[in-house]
Every structure is written in C-alpha cells, then in structure tokens.
C-alpha positions in Angstrom: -22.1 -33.3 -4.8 -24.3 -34.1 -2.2 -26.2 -32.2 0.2 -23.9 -33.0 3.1 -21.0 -31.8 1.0 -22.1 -28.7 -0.5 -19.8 -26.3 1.6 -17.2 -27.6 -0.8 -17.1 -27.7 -5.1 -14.5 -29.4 -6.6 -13.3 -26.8 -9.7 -11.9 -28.0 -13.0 -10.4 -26.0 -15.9 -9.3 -26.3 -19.1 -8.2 -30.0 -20.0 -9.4 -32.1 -17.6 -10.6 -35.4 -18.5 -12.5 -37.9 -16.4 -10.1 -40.5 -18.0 -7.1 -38.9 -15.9 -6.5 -41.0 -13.0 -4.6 -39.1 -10.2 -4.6 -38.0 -6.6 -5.5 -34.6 -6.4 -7.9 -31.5 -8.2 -6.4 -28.4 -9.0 -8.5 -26.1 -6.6 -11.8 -26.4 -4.6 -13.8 -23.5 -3.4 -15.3 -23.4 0.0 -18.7 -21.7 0.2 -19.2 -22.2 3.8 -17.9 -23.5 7.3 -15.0 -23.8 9.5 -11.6 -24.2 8.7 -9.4 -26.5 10.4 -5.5 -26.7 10.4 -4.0 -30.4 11.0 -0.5 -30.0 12.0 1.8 -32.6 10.4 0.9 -36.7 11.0 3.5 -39.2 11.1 3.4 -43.0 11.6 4.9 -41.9 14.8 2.8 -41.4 18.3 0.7 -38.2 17.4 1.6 -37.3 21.5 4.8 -37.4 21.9 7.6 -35.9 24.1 10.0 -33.0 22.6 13.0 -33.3 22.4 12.1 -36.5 20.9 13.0 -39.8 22.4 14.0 -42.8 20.2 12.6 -45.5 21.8 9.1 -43.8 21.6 8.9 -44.6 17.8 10.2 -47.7 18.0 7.2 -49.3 17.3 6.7 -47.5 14.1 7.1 -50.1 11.4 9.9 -50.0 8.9 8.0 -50.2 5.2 5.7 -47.3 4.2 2.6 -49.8 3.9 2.7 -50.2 7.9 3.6 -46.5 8.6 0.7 -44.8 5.6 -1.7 -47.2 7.3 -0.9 -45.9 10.7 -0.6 -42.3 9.4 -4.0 -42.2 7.5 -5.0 -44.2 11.6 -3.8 -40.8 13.2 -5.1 -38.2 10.3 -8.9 -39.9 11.1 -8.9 -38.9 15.0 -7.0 -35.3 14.6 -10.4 -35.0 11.8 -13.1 -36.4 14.0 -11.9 -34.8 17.3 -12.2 -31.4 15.1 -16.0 -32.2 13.5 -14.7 -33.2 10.3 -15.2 -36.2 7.8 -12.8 -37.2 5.1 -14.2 -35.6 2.5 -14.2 -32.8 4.4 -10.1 -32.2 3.6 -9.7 -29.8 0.8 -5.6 -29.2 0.5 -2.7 -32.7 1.6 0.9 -31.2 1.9 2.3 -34.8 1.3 6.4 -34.9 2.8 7.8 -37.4 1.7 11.9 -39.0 2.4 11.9 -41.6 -0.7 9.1 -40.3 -3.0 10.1 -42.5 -6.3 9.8 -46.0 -4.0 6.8 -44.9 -2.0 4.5 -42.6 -3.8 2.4 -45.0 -5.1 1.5 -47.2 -2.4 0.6 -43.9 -0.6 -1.4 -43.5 -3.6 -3.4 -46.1 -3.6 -3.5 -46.4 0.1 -5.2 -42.4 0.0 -7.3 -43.5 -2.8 -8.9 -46.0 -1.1 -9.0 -44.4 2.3 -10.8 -41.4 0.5 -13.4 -43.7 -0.8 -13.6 -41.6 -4.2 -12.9 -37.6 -2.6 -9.8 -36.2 -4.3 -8.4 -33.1 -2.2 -5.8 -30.4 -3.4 -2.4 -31.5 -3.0 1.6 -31.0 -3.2 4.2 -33.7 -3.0 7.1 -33.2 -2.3 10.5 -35.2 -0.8 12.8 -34.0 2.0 16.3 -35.6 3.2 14.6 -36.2 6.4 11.6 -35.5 8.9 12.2 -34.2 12.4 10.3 -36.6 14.4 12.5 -39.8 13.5 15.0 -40.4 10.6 12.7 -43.9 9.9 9.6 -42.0 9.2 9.3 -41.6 5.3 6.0 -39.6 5.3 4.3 -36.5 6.8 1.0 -35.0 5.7 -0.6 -31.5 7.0 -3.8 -31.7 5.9 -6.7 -28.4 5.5 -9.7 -29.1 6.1 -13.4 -27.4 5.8 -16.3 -28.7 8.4 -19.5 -28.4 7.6 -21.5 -25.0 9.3 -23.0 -26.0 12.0 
C-alpha cells in the first residue's frame, strides 16, 4: 500500500490467489482514522422530498448502465463532502432488484470506477427499493478517512 493509504490493509487468508478476479476482499483492518457512514445511493436525486414524489425521479434512466453511472456520480460527492477518497471505502452493501441481469455491468462499472481498490462487500437482491419501483440499485457504503 502506499503511504496515503496506510490507515487501511487489505487481509487475505487461506486460498486466495491473485488469479481470482472478483469485486470484493474478505476483510480489511483499519489502523487509523475516521469512520464515515454513507446512507444508501440511488440513481435517484440524493435530496429529495419524503414521502416521495414520482415525477422527481423521472429523470432517472431506465437501464442500469445510466442509473450505476449516476449512482457511483452521487457515492463521489457524499465521499468528498465527508474527506474521503475512493479507496478510502472499506465495506459496499450492494441492493440490488434484478441481480442475475445487472450484476455484472455494476461490476465492471465498480471495477473501473475503483481504479484497482477492491472494498468488502455483500450483494444481495430485494423485490423492490423504497425510493422508486424503477431503481434496480442501492449501495450504503463504510468508509475510513485518513487521520487528519
């Protein structure tokens, strides 16, 4: 790791190969800094009124490639505004409404937009989200700043 990233320390155990290709590491440990809580993202307006009004989302597109990109859009501000970087995210809770058709264009949308950082993670699909019955993804992310 390097310097700016030694808070964190991606741990391995038994049977992991470097030849694995997937989208999470089974645990890191945090040696120092602050933790930050992202509530759930959406492809949807992060502000937004409650109860929830339709014709806020309907600008949201349809297919997961629009809403991930706008998603992964939202997860960057809630992370700078709270003094963290992407590799700064140790744990993804990844909600999902079609997992089969979408998980791997979310995938190898989060593998780019990582740029090589692999956080913890859980996937899991739900009948639907509460924020719109078109959103087909939801992340709540952990993540460690660096002291300071």
């Amino acid at each position: 790791m390097s310097s700016s990233e030694e808070h964190l320390e991606v741990v391995h155990h038994e049977g992991w190969s470097p030849d694995i290709k997937q989208v999470y590491v089974p645990a890191i440990r945090v040696s120092q800094g602050r933790t930050v809580y992202v509530s759930g993202i959406t492809a949807a307006p992060p502000y937004h009124d409650h109860p929830h009004r339709p014709e806020q989302f309907e600008a949201v597109p349809q297919d997961i490639a629009g809403q991930v990109e706008l998603l992964f859009q939202h997860l960057d501000l809630a992370l700078a505004a709270a003094g963290c970087r992407r590799q700064d995210v140790v744990r993804m809770d990844r909600f999902f409404t079609h997992v089969r058709e979408d998980q791997d264009v979310v995938n190898a949308y989060q593998g780019a937009w990582f740029g090589g950082h692999i956080p913890t993670s859980t996937s899991v699909e739900v009948v639907s989200l509460a924020t719109d019955p078109r959103l087909r993804l939801e992340i709540a992310v952990i993540a460690v700043a660096p002291p300071g």
